[in-house]
NUKOLVO-315792 format. One record per atom (N, C-alpha, C): x, y, z; residue in three letters. Coordinates in steps of 0.05 Angstrom, whole numbers, plus 5000, padded with zeros to 4 digits. Layout:
N
XYZAla/...
This chain:
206
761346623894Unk/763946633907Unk/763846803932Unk/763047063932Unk/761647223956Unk/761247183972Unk/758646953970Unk/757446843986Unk/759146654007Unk/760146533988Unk/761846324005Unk/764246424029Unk/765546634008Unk/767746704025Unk/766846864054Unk/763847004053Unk/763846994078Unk/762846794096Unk/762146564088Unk/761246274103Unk/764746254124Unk/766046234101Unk/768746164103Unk/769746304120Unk/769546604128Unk/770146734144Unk/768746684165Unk/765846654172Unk/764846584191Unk/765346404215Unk/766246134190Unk/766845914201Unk/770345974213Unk/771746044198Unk/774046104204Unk/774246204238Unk/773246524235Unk/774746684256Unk/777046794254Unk/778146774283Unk/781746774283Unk/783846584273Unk/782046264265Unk/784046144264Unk/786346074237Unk/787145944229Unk/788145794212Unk/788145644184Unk/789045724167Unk/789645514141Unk/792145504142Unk/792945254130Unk/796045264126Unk/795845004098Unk/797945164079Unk/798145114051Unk/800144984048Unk/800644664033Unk/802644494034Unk/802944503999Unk/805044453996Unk/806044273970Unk/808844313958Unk/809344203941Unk/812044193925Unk/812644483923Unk/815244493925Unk/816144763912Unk/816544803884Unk/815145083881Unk/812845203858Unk/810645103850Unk/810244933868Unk/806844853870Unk/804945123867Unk/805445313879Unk/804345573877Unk/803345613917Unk/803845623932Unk/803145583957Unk/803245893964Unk/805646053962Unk/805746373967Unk/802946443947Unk/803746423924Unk/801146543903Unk/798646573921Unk/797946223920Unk/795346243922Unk/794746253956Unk/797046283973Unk/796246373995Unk/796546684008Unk/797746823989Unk/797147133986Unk/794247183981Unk/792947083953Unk/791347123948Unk/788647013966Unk/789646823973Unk/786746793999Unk/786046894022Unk/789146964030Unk/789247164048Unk/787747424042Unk/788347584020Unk/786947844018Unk/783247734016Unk/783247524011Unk/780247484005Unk/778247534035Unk/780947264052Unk/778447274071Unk/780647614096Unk/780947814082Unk/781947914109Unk/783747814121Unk/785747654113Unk/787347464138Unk/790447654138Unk/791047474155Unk/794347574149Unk/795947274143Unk/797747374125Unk/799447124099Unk/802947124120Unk/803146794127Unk/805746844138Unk/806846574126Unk/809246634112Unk/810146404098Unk/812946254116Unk/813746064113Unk/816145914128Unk/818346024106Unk/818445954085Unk/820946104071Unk/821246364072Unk/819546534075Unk/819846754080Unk/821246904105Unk/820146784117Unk/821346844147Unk/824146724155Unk/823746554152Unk/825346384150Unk/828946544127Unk/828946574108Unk/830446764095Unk/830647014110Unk/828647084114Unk/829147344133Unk/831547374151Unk/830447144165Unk/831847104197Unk/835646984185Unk/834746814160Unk/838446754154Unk/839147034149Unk/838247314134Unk/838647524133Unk/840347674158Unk/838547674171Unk/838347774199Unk/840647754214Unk/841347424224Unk/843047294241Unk/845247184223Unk/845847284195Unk/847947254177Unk/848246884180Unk/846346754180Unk/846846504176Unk/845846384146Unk/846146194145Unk/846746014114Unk/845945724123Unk/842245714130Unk/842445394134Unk/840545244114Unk/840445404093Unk/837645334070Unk/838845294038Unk/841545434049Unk/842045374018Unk/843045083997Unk/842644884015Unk/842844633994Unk/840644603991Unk/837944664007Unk/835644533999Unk/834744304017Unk/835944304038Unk/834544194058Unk/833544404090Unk/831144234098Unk/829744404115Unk/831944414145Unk/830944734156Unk/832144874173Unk/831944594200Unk/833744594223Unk/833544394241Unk/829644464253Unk/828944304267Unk/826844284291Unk/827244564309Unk/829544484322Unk/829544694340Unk/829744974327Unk/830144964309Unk/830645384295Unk/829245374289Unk/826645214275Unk/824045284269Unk/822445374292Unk/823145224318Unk/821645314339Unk/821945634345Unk/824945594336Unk/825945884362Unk/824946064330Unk/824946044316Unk/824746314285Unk/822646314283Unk/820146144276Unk/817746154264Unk/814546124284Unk/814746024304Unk/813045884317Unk/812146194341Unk/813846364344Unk/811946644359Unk/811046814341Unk/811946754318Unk/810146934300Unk/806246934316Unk/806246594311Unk/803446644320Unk/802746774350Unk/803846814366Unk/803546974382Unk/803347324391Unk/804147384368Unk/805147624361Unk/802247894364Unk/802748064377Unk/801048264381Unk/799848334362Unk/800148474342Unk/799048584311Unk/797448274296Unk/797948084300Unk/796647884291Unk/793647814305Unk/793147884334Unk/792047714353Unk/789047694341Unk/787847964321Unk/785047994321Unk/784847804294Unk/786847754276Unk/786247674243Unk/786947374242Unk/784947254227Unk/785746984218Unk/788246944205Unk/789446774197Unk/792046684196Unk/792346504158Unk/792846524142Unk/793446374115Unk/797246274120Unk/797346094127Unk/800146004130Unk/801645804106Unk/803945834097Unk/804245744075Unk/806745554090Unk/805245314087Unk/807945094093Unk/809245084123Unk/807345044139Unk/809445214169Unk/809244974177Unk/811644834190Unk/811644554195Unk/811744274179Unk/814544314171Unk/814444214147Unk/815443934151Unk/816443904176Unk/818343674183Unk/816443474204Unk/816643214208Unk/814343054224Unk/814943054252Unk/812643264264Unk/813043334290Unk/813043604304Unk/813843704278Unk/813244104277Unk/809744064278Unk/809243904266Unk/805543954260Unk/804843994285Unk/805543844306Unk/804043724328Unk/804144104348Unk/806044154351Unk/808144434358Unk/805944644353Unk/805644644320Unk/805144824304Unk/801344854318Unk/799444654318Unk/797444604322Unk/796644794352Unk/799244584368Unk/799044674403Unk/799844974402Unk/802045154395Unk/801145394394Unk/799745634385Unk/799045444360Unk/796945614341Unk/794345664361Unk/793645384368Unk/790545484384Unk/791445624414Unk/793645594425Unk/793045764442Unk/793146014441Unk/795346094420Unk/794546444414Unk/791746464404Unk/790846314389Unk/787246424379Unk/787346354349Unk/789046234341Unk/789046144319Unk/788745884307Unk/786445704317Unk/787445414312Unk/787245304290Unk/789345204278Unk/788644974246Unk/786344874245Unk/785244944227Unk/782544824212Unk/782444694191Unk/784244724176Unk/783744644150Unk/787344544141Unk/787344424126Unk/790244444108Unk/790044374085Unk/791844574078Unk/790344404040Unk/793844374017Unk/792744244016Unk/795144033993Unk/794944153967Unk/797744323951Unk/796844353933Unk/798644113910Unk/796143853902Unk/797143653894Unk/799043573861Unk/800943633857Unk/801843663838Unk/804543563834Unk/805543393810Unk/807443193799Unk/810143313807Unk/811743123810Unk/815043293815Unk/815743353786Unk/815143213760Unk/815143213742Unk/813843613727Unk/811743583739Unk/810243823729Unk/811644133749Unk/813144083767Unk/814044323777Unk/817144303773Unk/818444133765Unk/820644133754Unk/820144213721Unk/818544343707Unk/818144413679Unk/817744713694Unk/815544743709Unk/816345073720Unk/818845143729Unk/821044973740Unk/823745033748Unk/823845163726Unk/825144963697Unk/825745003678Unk/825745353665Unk/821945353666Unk/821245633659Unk/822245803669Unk/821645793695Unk/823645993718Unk/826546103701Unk/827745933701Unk/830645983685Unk/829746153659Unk/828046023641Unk/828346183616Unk/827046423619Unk/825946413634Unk/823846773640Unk/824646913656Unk/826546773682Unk/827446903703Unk/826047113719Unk/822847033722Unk/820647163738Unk/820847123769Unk/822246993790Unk/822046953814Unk/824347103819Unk/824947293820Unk/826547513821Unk/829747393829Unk/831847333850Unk/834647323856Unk/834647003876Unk/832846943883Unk/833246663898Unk/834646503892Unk/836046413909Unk/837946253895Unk/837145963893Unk/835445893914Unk/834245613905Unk/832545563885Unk/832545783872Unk/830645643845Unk/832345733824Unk/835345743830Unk/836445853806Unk/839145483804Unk/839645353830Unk/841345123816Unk/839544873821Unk/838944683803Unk/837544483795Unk/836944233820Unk/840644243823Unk/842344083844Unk/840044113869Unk/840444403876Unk/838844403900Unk/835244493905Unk/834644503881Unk/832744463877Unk/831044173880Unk/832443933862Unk/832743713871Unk/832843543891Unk/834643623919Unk/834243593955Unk/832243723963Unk/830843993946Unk/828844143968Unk/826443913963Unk/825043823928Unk/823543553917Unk/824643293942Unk/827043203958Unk/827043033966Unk/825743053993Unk/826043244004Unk/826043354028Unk/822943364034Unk/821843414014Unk/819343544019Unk/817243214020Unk/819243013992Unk/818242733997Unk/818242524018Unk/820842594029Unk/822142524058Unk/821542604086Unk/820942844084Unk/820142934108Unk/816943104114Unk/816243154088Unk/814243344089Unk/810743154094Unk/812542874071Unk/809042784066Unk/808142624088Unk/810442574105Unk/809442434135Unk/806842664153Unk/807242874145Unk/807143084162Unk/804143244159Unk/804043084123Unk/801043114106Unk/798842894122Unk/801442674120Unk/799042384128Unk/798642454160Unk/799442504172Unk/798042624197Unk/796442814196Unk/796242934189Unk/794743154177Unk/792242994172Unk/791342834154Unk/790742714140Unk/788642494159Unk/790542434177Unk/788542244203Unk/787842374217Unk/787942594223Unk/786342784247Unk/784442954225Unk/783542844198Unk/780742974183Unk/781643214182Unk/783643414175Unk/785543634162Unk/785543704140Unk/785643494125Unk/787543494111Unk/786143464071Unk/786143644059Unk/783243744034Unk/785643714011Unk/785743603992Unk/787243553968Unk/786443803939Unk/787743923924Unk/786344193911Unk/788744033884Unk/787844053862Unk/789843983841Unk/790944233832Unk/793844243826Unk/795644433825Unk/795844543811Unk/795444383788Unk/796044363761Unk/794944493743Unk/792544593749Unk/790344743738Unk/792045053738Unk/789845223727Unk/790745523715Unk/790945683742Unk/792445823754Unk/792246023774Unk/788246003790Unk/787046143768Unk/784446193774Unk/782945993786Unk/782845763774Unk/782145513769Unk/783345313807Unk/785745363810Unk/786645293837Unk/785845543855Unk/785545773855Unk/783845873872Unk/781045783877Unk/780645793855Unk/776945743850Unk/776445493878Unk/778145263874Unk/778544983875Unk/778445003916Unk/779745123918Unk/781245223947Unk/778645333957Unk/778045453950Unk/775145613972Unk/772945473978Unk/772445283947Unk/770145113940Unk/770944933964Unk/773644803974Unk/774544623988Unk/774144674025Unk/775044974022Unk/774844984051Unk/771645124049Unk/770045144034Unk/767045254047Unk/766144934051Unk/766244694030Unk/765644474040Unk/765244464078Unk/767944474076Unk/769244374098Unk/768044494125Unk/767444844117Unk/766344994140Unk/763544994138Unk/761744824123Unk/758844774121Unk/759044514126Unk/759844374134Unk/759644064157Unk/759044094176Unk/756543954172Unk/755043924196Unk/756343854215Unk/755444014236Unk/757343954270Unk/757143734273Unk/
């Protein structure tokens, strides 16, 4: 595993991963955790994204559909530009979620020094992350969010992500991006899966 992750870093650099899938697919998890692996810095879209409704006392996420085009531009998209970022590779969780943010997302990533390399799908049933909803409720481990606390909108964020997100995969997908990891597997087991996927990827022959 060692070995690989510094292949992975090699091949990397400054630039890019960015982590797709269903919500509670595990995308923060296991893109925290890859981040500390390879050294990167971890920037999530919901995260920031909440931040900024924080911030500017706005309310545009709470049914569970994605933020417009243009506020993604103006909220999320200088992150990659950003001073404190410029020397460290990038683990991005979900950034460009809507068809046509990709294209955005790509064009300013590489010009700050970060260009997408990789994207990886974490592939898993609406069926099998609507039973983690469930848990969520009975364990109440994802601390005060409110979107994983009503079903309702839980339900539009699953549509949203079918509606708008998987166009966004399949492009991905034709420009050779785009690495499939099954979800479903144990924490360890979808890390494991993820590194094995992008060292592939960064040991292809030029």
């Amino acid at each position: 595993m060692e070995e690989k992750i510094v292949k992975i870093k090699e091949w990397l650099g400054t630039g890019s991963i960015n982590i797709f899938g269903l919500p509670m697919s595990g995308k923060d998890t296991q893109g925290i955790r890859l981040a500390e692996a390879l050294d990167a810095k971890f920037l999530s879209s919901g995260m920031i994204i909440r931040a900024m409704e924080k911030e500017t006392r706005q309310d545009l996420t709470s049914s569970g559909a994605l933020i417009p085009t243009n506020v993604f531009y103006e909220w999320v998209l200088p992150y990659f530009e950003r001073r404190d970022l410029f020397k460290y590779p990038l683990v991005l969780s979900s950034i460009g979620r809507w068809l046509g943010e990709e294209n955005q997302v790509m064009s300013i990533a590489a010009g700050a020094g970060h260009e997408v390399k990789i994207v990886i799908l974490l592939n898993i049933s609406e069926a099998d992350v609507e039973e983690r909803f469930r848990k969520v409720q009975e364990y109440s481990d994802r601390g005060q969010r409110a979107d994983d606390k009503d079903f309702a909108v839980f339900k539009t964020r699953l549509k949203e992500f079918r509606e708008k997100t998987v166009p966004v995969l399949q492009h991905y997908n034709e420009l050779g991006l785009l690495v499939e990891v099954r979800g479903d597997q144990t924490r360890d087991a979808v890390f494991n899966e993820i590194v094995e996927k992008i060292y592939r990827k960064a040991t292809l022959p030029m």
